[in-house]
C-alpha positions, 0 to 999 in steps of 0.5 A: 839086731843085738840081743842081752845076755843074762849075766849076774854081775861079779865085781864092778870094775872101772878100767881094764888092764890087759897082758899083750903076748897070749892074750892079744897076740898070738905069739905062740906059733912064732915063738916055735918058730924060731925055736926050732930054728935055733935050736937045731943049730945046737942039734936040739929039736923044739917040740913044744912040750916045754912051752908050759915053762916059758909062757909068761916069762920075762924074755930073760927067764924064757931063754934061761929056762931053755939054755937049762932044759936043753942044755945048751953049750952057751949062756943065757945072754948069749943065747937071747942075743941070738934069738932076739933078731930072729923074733924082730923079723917076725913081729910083722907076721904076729895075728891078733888072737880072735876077738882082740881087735874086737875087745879094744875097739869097744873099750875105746868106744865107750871110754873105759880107761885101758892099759897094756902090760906086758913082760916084754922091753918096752920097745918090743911091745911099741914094735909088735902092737904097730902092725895093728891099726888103732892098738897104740891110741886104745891104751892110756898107759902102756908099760913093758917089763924093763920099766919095773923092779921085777916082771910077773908074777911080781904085782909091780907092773899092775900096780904101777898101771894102776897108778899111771890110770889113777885107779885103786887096784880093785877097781882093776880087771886084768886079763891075762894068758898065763899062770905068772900074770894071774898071780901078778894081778891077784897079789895085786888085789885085782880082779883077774880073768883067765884065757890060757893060751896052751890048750887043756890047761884051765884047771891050773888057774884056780886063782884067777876070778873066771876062766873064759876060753877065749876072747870071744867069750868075755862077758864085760858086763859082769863086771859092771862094764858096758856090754858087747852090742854084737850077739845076734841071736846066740850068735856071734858074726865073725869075719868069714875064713875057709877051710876045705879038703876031701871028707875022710872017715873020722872017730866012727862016733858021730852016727855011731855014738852020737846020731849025728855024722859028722862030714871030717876033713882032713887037717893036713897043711891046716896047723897054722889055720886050726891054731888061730881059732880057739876051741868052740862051736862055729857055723857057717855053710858047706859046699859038696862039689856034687851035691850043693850048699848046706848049712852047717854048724862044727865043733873045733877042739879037742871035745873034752867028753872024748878026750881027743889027743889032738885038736880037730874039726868035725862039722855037721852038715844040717841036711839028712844024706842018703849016702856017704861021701866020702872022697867028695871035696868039702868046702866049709865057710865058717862065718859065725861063733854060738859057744865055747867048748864045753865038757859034758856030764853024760852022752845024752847032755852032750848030744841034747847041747849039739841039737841045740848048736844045730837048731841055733845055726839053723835059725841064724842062717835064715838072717841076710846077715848069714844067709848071702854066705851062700852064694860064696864062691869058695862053695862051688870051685871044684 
């Protein structure tokens, strides 16, 4: 069962360029990784607030901009050979961001024309892309940054995809993570999609021609793409993941504020996990150690219209409780995506867009495709 969104078209492209780390790849949780390590051999201590200035960079200028912030007591060169084993032994442990495999598969199905370019060596490219069966044969052209004259924001990678695809560079749509990408493909006189990779970070990327949240919310039809064939509904299916833990007491808002409580999980030992899925509106269904299976829908995220600080998960269980459960186990499997996180004028639109998320996954959970999540085991383990 597919459904067609209803979307105007922007431009019509005919070949798809795409960046590797950020956007593919989520590099990030490893590139803290190794950054704590070694800078704690320096008595330094990585926090990530500096991630802003290394995104997108060549490797060289990462480690350049780092050695200069940190003041570390060696030099660049010195400093990328120290790390640059630590990050080859990683590469195996690199996920693909949600909807990458996705993105690719259908590219290649429906043979549009797509090249990966990437600031990194050539060879570290070839090393990362080779822990993912069918990346390699989905790319008609793959360049790192050490076969240009200059890396991003410089247009000399896409332009040069662009030749290697024998495609002028307007009919080129790039999608791109960071800020030295999306000028590199508008100086190229491409079309640029936006997904930021750090978080509360859209407004600074006023050049690209869309910003989308995340992979998932790729509309290739606008421009003049085939379309993805997989909405069912509003719905996006996903492969199901997991997250459980005792229901503690959250922000006091939803039945406060809002009329909708929400059931909090806390997010200890879930960093890593919460990480990997981008900000927006999932569905699933819920298990109560002492209650049953209920259907679900949550939101992940930061929730723009109260600014959360810190990135979380408040679902909403679609079932009318006489009670508070507080200390209960809840077990959530989240199996199905409807919208990205969205900010919202006033309470009252906020509160109407929930209800409607509810109605959607309410509806959606009735389908075979979603409803023998039900009977999951992870639901019922007390």
């Amino acid at each position: 069962m597919t459904e067609k969104m209803e979307t105007s078209l922007t431009k019509l492209v005919r070949c798809v360029i795409l960046d590797l780390d950020g956007t593919l790849l989520n590099t990030d949780g490893i590139v803290g990784n190794v950054l704590k390590v070694q800078l704690s051999r320096y008595g330094k201590q990585w926090d990530g607030r500096e991630a802003h200035k290394i995104v997108g960079k060549t490797p060289f200028e990462a480690a350049a901009a780092i050695v200069e912030d940190y003041q570390l007591s060696c030099s660049t060169i010195e400093f990328v050979s120290q790390i640059s084993p630590l990050f080859s032994d990683q590469w195996c442990n690199i996920k693909a961001v949600p909807g990458a495999h996705r993105l690719l598969k259908h590219l290649k199905n429906h043979g549009v024309p797509t090249a990966l370019a990437s600031n990194s060596p050539r060879e570290s490219i070839e090393a990362k892309i080779s822990y993912h069966d069918g990346w390699k044969s989905s790319f008609s052209v793959i360049i790192g940054g050490d076969e240009v004259r200059t890396g991003k924001p410089s247009p000399d990678m896409f332009l040069e995809a662009a030749e290697r695809l024998r495609m002028e560079p307007s009919s080129c749509l790039v999608i791109e993570d960071s800020l030295p990408g999306v000028t590199a493909g508008k100086v190229a006189e491409m079309q640029v999609v936006a997904v930021p990779s750090l978080p509360k970070q859209s407004h600074l990327y006023a050049a690209a021609d869309e910003v989308i949240n995340s992979l998932l919310d790729l509309r290739l039809e606008k421009w003049g793409l085939p379309p993805f064939e997989d909405w069912v509904d509003g719905t996006l299916p996903l492969d199901p993941w997991y997250i459980g833990g005792p229901v503690i007491k959250g922000f006091g808002r939803g039945s406060k504020v809002l009329g909708i409580p929400t059931a909090n999980i806390s997010m200890k030992g879930y960093s890593d996990l919460l990480a990997e899925h981008p900000s927006g509106v999932y569905f699933g269904w819920a298990g109560l150690s002492s209650r049953g299976v209920f259907k679900m829908v949550m939101s992940i995220g930061w929730n723009p219209y109260f600014d959360n600080k810190e990135k979380t998960i408040e679902p909403w269980l679609l079932h009318k409780f006489d009670e508070d459960f507080y200390g209960e186990e809840l077990r959530l499997v989240i199996i199905g995506y409807i919208r990205s996180e969205t900010n919202f004028p006033t309470l009252e639109s906020l509160i109407a867009k929930i209800h409607e998320d509810g109605e959607i996954a309410e509806k959606a959970l009735e389908l075979p495709l979603y409803s023998s999540y039900k009977n999951d085991p992870y639901l019922r383990t007390s």
